[in-house]
N, C-alpha and C positions, 0 to 999 in steps of 0.2 A: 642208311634207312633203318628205322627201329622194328623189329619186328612184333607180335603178341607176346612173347615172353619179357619183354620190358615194357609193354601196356600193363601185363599183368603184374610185374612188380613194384610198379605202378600202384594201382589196386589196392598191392599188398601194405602198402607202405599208409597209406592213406584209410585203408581198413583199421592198421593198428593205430591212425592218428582217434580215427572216431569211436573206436573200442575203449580206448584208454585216452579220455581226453586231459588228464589232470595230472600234476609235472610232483619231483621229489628235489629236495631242496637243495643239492646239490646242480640241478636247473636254473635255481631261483634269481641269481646273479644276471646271467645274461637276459630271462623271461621279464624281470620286473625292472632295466633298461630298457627293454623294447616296449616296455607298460611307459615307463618315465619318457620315453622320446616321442614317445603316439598322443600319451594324454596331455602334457608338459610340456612339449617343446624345445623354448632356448631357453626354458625356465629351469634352469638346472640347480637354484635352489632346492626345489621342490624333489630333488629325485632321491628313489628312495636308499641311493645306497650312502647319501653324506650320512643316515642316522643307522644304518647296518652297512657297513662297509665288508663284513665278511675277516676271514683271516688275514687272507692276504689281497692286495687289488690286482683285479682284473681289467682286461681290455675291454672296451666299447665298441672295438672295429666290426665287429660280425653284429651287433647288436643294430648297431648303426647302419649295415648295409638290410638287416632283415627288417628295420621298421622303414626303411626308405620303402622296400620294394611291399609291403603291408599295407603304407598309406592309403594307396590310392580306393583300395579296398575299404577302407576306414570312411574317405572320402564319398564314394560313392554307393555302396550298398548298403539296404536297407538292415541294419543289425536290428537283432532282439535284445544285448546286452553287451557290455564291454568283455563276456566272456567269449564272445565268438571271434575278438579280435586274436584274444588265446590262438585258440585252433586255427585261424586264420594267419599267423607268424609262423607258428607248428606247420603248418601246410607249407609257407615258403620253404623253409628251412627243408621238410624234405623232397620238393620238387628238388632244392638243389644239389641235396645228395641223392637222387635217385637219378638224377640229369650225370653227376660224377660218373657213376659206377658203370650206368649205359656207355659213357663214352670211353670210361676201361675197356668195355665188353667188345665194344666196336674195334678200339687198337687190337684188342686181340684175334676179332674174327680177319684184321687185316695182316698180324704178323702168324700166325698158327692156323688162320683156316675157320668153316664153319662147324663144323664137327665139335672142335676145341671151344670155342665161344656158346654153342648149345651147350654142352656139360658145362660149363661157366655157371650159364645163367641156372641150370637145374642145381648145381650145389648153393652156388650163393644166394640167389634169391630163395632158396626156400630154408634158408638159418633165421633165427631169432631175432641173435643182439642186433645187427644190423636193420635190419628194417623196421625192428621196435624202435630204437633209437634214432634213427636217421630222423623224424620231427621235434625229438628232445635237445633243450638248449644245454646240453653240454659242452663246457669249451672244446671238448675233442673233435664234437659233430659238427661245431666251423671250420676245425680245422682237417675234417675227414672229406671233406667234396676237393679241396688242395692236396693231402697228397693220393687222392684216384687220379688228378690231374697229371703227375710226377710219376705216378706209375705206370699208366700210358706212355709218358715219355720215355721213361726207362726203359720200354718192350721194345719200344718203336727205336731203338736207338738213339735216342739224342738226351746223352746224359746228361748235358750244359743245363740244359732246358729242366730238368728235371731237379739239379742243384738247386737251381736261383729261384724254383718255386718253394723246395724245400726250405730255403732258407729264409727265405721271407717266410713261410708258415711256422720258422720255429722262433722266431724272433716276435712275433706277433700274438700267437695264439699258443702254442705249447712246446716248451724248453728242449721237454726229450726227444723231440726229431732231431736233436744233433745226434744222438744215438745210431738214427736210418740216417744221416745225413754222411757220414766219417766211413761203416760201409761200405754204402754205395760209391764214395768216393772212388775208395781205395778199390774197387772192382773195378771201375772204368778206368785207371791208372797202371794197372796191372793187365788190363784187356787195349791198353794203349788206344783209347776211344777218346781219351781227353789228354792232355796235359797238365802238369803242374801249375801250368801260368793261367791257363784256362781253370783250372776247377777254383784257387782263388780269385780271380776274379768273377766268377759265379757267384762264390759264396757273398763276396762284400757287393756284388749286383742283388740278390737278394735280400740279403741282410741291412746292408744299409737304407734300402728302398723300405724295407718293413721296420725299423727304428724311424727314420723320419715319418712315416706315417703315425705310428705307433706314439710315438712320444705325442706328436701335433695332438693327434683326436686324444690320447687319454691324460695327458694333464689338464687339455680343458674339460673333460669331465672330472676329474679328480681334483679339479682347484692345486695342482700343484706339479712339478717336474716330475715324471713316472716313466718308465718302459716297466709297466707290468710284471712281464714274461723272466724278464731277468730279477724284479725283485721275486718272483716265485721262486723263481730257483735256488735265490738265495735263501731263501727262505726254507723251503723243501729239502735240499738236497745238501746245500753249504753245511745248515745248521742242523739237520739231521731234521728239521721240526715233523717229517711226512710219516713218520715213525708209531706218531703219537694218534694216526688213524688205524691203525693195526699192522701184525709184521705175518710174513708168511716165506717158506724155506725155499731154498734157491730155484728149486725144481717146479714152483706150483705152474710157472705162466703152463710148462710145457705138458705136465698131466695132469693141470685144473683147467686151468681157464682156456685151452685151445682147444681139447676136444669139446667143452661147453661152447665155445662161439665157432666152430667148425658143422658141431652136432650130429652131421651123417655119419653113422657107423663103420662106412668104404671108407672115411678119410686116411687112416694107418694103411691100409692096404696098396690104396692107389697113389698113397708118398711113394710106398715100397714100388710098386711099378713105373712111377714116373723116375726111380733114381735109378731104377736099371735099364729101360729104354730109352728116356729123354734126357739120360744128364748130363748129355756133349750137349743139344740142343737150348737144354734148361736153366742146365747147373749155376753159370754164374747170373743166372738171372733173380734166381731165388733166392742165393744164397746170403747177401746181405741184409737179407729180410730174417734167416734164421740168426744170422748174429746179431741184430738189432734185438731180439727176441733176448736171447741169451747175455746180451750185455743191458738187456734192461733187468734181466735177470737178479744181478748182483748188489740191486737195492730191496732192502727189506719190505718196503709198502709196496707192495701189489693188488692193481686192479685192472677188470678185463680190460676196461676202454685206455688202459695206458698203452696195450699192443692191438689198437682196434684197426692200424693203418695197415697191417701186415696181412690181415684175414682174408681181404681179397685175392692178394699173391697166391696163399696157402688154396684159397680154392683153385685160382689156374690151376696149381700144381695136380689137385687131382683130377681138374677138366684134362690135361693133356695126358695121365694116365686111364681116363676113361674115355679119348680120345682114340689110344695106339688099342685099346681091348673094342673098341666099337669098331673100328677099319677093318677088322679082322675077323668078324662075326660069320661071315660067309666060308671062314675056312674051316669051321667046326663048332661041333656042338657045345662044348667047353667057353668057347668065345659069344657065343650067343647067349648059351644059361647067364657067363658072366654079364653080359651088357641089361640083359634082363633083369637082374639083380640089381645092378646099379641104378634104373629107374626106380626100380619098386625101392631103393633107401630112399632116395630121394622126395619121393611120396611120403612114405613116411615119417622123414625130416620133418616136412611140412605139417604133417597131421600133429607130432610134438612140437613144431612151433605155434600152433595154434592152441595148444593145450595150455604152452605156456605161456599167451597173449590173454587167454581165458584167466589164467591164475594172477599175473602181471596186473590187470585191472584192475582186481581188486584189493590192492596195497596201495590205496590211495585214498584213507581216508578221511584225514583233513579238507580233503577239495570235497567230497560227499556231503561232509557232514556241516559246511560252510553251505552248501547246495538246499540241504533238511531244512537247516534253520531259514534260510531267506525262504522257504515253503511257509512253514509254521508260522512268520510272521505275516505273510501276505494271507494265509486264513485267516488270522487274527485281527488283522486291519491292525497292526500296530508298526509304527517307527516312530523316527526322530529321538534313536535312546543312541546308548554305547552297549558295545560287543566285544567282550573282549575274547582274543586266542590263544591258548597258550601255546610255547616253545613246540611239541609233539605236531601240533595240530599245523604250525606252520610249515613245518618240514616235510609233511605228507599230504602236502595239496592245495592248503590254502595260500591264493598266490593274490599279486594287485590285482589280476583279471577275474576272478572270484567278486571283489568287492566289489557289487554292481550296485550299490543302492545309494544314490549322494545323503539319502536321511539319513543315513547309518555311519555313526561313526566307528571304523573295526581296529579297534588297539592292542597292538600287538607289544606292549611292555614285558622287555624281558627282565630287568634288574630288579631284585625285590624288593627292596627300598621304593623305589620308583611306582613300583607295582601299590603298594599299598596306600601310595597318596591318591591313586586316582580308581581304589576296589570301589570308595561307595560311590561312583557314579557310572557301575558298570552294569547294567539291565541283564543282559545276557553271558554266559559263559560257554565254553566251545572248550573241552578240557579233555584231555587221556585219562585226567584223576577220575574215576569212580565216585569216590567220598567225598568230594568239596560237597558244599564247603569245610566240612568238617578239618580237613587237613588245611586250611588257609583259613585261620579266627576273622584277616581282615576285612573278609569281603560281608562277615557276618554272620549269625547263627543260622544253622541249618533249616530253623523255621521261616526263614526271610524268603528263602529256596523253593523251586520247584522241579524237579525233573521233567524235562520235556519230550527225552526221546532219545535215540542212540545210533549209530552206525557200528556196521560190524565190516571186520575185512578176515584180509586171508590172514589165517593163525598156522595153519599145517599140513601136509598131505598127509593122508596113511594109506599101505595098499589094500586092498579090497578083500585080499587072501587071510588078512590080517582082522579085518573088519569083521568079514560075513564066515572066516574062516573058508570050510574046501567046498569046492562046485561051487562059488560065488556067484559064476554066471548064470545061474539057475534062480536069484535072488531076484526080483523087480524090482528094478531102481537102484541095483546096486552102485552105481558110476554116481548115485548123487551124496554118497558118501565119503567121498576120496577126497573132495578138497574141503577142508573144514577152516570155518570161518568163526571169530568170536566176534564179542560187542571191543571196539576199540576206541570207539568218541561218546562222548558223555553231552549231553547241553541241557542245561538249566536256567532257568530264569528267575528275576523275585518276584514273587507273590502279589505284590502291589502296583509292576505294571500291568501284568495280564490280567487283574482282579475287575 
């Protein structure tokens, strides 16, 4: 039975869908397949990724299960625009990861109790990365509702069960669960819970199951022989190519990026406590999880959502040290201050995830400023022109589900050669440049030109101490200085359509 703390994260999850309704372009792959199989069909000409295929190709599997479950949506409600179909994919996507994590929560209230499963839900639901993300089409966040599935299993004892999900999710959707997969293994091998014969044939039950899937659905969308996931990796990690998105030192996942997607202040503390009270009960349970961490470690490209599958773990661990401090509350005043303490981070947490839901928002320019312009033209009573967008503009927003307008044609030419055979029939421009056209002769002299308008986003924080210098708080209005925003999109039009 689900209780209000999963109604409310719930809530949470679907607040941050409507706060920030507009994706970054590292989204765009999976969001504009689920655009190409809603609007296009079996028309797989038409999709948009034979003309941007991206670095490397990806799967269609999670795409294909979120525009199924979409459609009917599409089918039968009244939409205002094909952008609501957006939000309405975003919305599946995280019912399903928010469906995951409940059913963690549940394995846990059945193998640790309730106690352990409320501090659960107060650390992890009130973090960030997770419930911002859980409606963003990242390949991780298909492959993040599979393994809350495996980690359930894990708790619950049945490690088989937990392989053969793993393995299909890394054959599928993302390479480096072999990393939790090898592990996990070897923990249930050494806790003699499985067998040798048993764990391979786990792995080639889900692996082979997620290849023949995986090849079937995505070389017919890719018009050719593909398993995705294994050319990624060859790609990524064979050839070094992951390098070339930036490098960071052995150490970041474990003092960057886990107290940032942990975020409560108790989380050091309450490791400290769960490894000195719980780690006959715990030990080998987490412990996989810390060396999956550490052996992802030892590649130079790091990003949070590469160890996003472990976060939940990391929070048990401090639900069951804020578990042994809350049982104990009645035995002294030390043990109450502490339980009290742990609420109020908790709170807290939340009040800076929400700070930084508030700031999140506003880096997403491209989809605003794609938003401005269909405004300005429907004042105007004008269409039936071209729009074009540049490179910036589409990476920070502007997505298929943006284009609602069939008069409009939105061209998004990235090659410049290409770009310049088709500048004089471009009406509109949607640019990061400031100076166009001054910086591009071809679209024409500056006098051809109008400035229409702008979009600003988030540029920086500064603290307030800083700002208003001492006694700030004495200042009115001082909080509306801290997040500072500049002009980030430009759009312009010629002179001679609007004239």
């Amino acid at each position: 039975m689900m209780d209000w703390l999963d109604w409310f994260f719930l809530v949470l999850v679907m607040a941050h869908l409507y706060v920030s309704p507009f994706t970054k372009v590292e989204e765009s792959f999976n969001l504009h397949a689920i655009h190409d199989m809603l609007v296009h069909g079996s028309n797989i000409e038409s999709y948009d990724h034979l003309e941007f295929p991206g670095a490397v190709p990806r799967t269609f599997m999670g795409a294909l299960v979120i525009s199924a479950l979409t459609k009917p949506f599409q089918l039968f409600l009244p939409l205002r625009s094909k952008f609501d179909l957006q939000l309405i994919s975003r919305g599946v996507l995280g019912m399903i990861n928010w469906a995951s994590i409940v059913y963690f929560r549940h394995s846990i209230r059945q193998v640790y109790g309730k106690t352990t499963a409320f501090w659960f839900a107060a650390f992890q639901y009130t973090q960030f990365h997770i419930t911002y993300y859980a409606t963003r089409t990242l390949p991780n966040m298909f492959a993040f509702p599979l393994t809350m599935v495996a980690a359930a299993y894990w708790i619950t004892n049945r490690p088989r069960r937990t392989l053969v999900v793993l393995a299909f999710t890394a054959v599928v959707f993302r390479a480096e669960l072999i990393l939790l997969i090898m592990p996990l293994a070897l923990s249930a091998l050494l806790q003699r819970k499985i067998s040798i014969v048993q764990t391979i044939l786990a792995g080639l039950e889900g692996g082979l199951a997620g290849m023949a899937l995986s090849i079937y659905v995505d070389s017919t969308f890719w018009k050719f022989p593909i398993l995705p996931e294994a050319y990624g990796f060859y790609f990524n990690v064979i050839l070094g190519n992951a390098v070339a998105w930036g490098t960071q030192p052995w150490h970041a996942y474990f003092t960057n990026h886990l107290p940032k997607l942990l975020l409560n202040p108790a989380a050091l503390p309450l490791f400290a406590v769960s490894s000195v009270f719980e780690l006959r009960r715990f030990g080998m349970m987490i412990a996989p999880y810390i060396v999956f961490v550490a052996l992802y470690s030892t590649q130079p490209h790091k990003e949070w959502r590469f160890i996003v599958y472990a976060i939940p773990m990391f929070a048990l661990t401090m639900a069951l040290g804020a578990s042994w401090i809350s049982n104990r509350m009645r035995k002294g005043i030390l043990y109450m201050g502490t339980g009290l303490t742990l609420a109020i981070s908790a709170a807290a947490t939340l009040m800076l995830a929400t700070s930084m839901l508030a700031i999140s928002s506003a880096n997403y320019p491209g989809g605003h400023a794609v938003m401005a312009m269909h405004r300005g033209l429907q004042d105007s009573g004008t269409g039936n022109l071209t729009v074009h967008l540049d490179i910036p503009t589409c990476m920070s927003g502007a997505t298929l589900f943006t284009f609602t307008r069939e008069d409009i044609e939105y061209d998004r030419t990235e090659n410049k050669d290409e770009l310049e055979e088709v500048a004089a029939s471009v009406a509109v421009m949607v640019t990061f440049d400031k100076n166009f056209p001054a910086t591009d002769p071809a679209f024409g002299s500056t006098r051809e030109w109008a400035f229409k308008g702008s979009v600003k986003a988030f540029a920086s924080i500064q603290a307030p101490w800083i700002i208003q210098q001492g006694r700030f708080w004495e200042t009115d209005g001082w909080w509306r200085d801290v997040v500072l925003v500049r002009e980030r999109v430009w759009i312009f039009a010629r002179r001679s359509v609007f004239e």
